[in-house]
N, C-alpha and C positions, 0 to 999 in steps of 0.2 A: 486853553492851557490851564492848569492846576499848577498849584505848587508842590504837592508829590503823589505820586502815585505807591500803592503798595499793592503786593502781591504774596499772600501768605494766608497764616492759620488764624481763624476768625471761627470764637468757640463761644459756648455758654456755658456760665459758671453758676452750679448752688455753692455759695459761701456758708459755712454756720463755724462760729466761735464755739469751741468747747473749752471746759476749765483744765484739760489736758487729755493729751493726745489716748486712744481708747487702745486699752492690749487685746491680747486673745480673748473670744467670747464675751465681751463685756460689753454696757449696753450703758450710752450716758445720754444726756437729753444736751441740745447743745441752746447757750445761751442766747443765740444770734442769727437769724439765718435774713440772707438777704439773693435776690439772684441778678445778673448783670452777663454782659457780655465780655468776651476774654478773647485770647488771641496776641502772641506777640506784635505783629504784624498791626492788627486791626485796633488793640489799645494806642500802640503809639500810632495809628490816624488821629484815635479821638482825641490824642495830647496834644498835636498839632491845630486841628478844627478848635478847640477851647483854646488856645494861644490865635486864633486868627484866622490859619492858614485853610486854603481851602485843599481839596484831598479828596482821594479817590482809590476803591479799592475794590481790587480783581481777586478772584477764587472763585470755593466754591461752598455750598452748602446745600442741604436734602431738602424737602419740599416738608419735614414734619416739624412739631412745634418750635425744637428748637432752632432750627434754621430761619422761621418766621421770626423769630424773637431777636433773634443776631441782625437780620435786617432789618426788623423795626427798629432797635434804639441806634441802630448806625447812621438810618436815616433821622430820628431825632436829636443827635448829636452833630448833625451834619456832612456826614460823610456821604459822598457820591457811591451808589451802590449798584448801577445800575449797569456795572461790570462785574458783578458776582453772581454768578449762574446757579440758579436750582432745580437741581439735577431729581426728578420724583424719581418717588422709593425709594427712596437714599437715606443714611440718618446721618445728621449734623453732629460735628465733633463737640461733644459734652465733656464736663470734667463737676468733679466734686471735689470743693475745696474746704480743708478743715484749718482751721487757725486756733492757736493757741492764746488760750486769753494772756497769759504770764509773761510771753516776749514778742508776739505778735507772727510769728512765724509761721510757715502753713503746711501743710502735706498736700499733694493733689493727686487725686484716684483720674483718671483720662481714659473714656471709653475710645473703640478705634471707629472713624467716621467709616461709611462704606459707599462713599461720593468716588466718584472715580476721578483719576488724577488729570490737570486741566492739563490741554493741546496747548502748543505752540498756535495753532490756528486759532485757537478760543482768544488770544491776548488782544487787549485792544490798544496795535500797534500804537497807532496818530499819537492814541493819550502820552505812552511812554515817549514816546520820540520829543513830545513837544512839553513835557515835566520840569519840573526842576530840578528835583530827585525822585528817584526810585530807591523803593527801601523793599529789601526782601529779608525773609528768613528761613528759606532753606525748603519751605513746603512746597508740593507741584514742585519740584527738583528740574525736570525735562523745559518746564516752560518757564524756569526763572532761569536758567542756563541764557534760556533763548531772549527773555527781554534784559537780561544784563546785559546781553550783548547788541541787541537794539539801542539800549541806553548810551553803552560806551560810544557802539559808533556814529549816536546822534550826539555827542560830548553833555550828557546827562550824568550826574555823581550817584554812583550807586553804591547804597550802603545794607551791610549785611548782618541780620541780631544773629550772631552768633550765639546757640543755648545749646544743651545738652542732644535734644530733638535733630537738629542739625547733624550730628557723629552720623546719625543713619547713612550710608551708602556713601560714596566719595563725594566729599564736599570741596577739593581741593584745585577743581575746576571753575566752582564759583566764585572760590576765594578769588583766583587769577583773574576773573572780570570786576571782582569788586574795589572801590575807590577807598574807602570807610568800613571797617570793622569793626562792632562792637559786640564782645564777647563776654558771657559769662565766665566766672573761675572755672566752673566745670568741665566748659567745652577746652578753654584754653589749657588746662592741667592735662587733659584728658588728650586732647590732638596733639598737641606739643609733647608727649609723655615727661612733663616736669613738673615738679611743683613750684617752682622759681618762678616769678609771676614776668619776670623782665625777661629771660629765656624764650617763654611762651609770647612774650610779645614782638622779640626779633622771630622767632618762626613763623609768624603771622605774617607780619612785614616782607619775609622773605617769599611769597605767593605776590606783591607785589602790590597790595593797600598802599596809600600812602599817608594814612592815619588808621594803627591799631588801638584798641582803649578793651582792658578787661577789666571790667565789675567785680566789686571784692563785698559787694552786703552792706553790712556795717561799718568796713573799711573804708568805704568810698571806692574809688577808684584810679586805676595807674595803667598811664598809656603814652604814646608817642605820635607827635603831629610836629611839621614844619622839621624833622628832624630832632625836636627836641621832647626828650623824658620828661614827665609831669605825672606828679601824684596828687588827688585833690580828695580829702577827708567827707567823709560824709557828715551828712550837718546833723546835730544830734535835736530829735525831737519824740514826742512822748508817742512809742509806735503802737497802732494797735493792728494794723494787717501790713505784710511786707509783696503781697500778691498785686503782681502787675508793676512792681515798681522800677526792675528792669526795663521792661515795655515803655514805661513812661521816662525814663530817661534816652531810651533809646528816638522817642520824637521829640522832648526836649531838646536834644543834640542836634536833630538835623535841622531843629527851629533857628539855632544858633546859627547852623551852615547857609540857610537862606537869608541871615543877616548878615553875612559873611563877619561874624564877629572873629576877633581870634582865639586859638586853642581855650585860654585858660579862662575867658570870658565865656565862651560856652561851654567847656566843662562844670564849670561854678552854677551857669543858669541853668543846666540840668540836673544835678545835683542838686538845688534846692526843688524844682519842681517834683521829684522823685520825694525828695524827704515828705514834703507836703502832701503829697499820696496816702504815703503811709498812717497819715496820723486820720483816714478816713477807712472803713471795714468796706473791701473790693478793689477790685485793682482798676477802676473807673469814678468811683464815686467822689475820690479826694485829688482829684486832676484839677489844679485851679488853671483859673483865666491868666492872661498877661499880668494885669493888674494885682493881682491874688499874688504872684511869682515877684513880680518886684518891690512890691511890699516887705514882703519876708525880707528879701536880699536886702534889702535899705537897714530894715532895720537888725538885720546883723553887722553890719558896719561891711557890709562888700565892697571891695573897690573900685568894682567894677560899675557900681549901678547905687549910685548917691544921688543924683540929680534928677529931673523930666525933662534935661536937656539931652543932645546927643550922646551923651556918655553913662546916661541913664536907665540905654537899653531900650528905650524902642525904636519900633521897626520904621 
């Protein structure tokens, strides 16, 4: 048994800082380049694995370099990989990411993988059934259908990163199997057609989650759990890259749900782990330990997590 299993997009990222984003024809040298693995799905494993938890993730990826690189630092980061099939002659989903030195923001260019989409038969049922969550995001659509509903009817919490990526094809099937949603503004503006962030989070609600939470950036975040509305500020720290910090709140959050902390106690300890992200170039590199996350928290005066007694936050 693990404590979660994921199923989704597991990429490799070139990062490089430029001193602002390049127009037409123009040709700039970038200050920073670093490479690391990405992935909504597959970062927040590795947020979870540096918090403790152990983990394990299904997909897929090509047999060329980049797909070797995505399972080596997964297995050095500790993630169980030995449900991620590579599929030869295939190429691995790549992406090039540019950041902004000025506010740390990023653009990302996304080539298309040509790994063919995994079976329902490919899934390794036992794992999912005997998890503790399941986290998906929308990719292999045919076989996360199929293990959220493995999950549900093995009473496993299944939770869904709602992102832009996701809009592709009806997603409104998975939503109905899912327990937990957490969504980008984008998706949530974009499926809900509103821009009212509370609108978009009873239509979420209305497929039948019974905690929605949409991600606002620099806002923080505003969601609804145990029936009650909560908005919780993002913690202000000096950002140099904002990539992957979705993802890493997104296993923050469900680090919380394996503590069975409440709403605004895990809301709080994934928002700081997300903020501490940022202030490291990749959207893996600045993912701290337990220890690292409640540090921060302590010394912002959280009220959550003052003590290294039970109310201090660990596990």
């Amino acid at each position: 048994m693990v404590d979660v299993v994921g199923l989704g997009c597991c990429c490799f990222d070139l990062l490089g800082v430029v001193p602002h984003m390049p127009g037409p024809d123009e040709e700039i040298r970038m200050l920073e380049t670093r490479q690391q693995g990405g992935g909504e799905v597959a970062t927040a494993l590795v947020t979870l694995a540096r918090l403790g938890c152990s983990v394990a993730c299904a997909g897929k990826v090509g047999d060329d370099a980049f797909g070797n690189f995505i399972r080596r630092e997964l297995d050095q980061y500790g993630v169980d990989t030995r449900h991620l099939l590579v599929e030869p002659g295939a190429l691995s989903q790549a992406s090039v990411v540019l950041v902004d030195r000025a506010n740390g923001q990023r653009s990302i260019l996304a080539c298309v993988p040509t790994y063919s989409e995994l079976q329902a038969s490919q899934l390794p049922t036992q794992l999912i059934e005997q998890a503790g969550v399941l986290h998906l995001d929308g990719v292999h659509r045919s076989a996360a259908l199929e293990s959220a509903g493995l999950a549900r009817h093995a009473g496993v919490p299944v939770v869904l990163d709602a992102d832009v990526l996701a809009l592709e094809g009806d997603i409104s099937e998975l939503l109905r199997r899912t327990d937990t949603v957490i969504a980008s503004l984008a998706f949530a503006g974009s499926f809900a057609k509103t821009e009212d962030v509370d609108r978009a989070i009873d239509h979420l609600l209305d497929y039948g989650p019974s905690v929605a939470v949409v991600t606002l950036g620099e806002r923080g975040c505003r969601g609804q759990a145990e029936g009650r509305r909560f908005h919780h500020p993002a913690f202000p720290v000096e950002v140099v890259d904002t990539t992957g910090a979705g993802d890493v709140f997104h296993g923050a959050f469900i680090y919380g749900m394996l503590q069975q902390w409440e709403p605004g106690k895990t809301v709080e300890f994934a928002s700081a782990v997300a903020a501490i992200k940022c202030t490291r170039l990749g959207g893996r590199t600045g993912i701290p330990d337990l220890q690292q996350a409640l540090r921060f928290l302590r010394e912002r005066n959280s009220r959550y997590f003052q003590t290294d007694g039970p109310e201090g936050g660990h596990p």
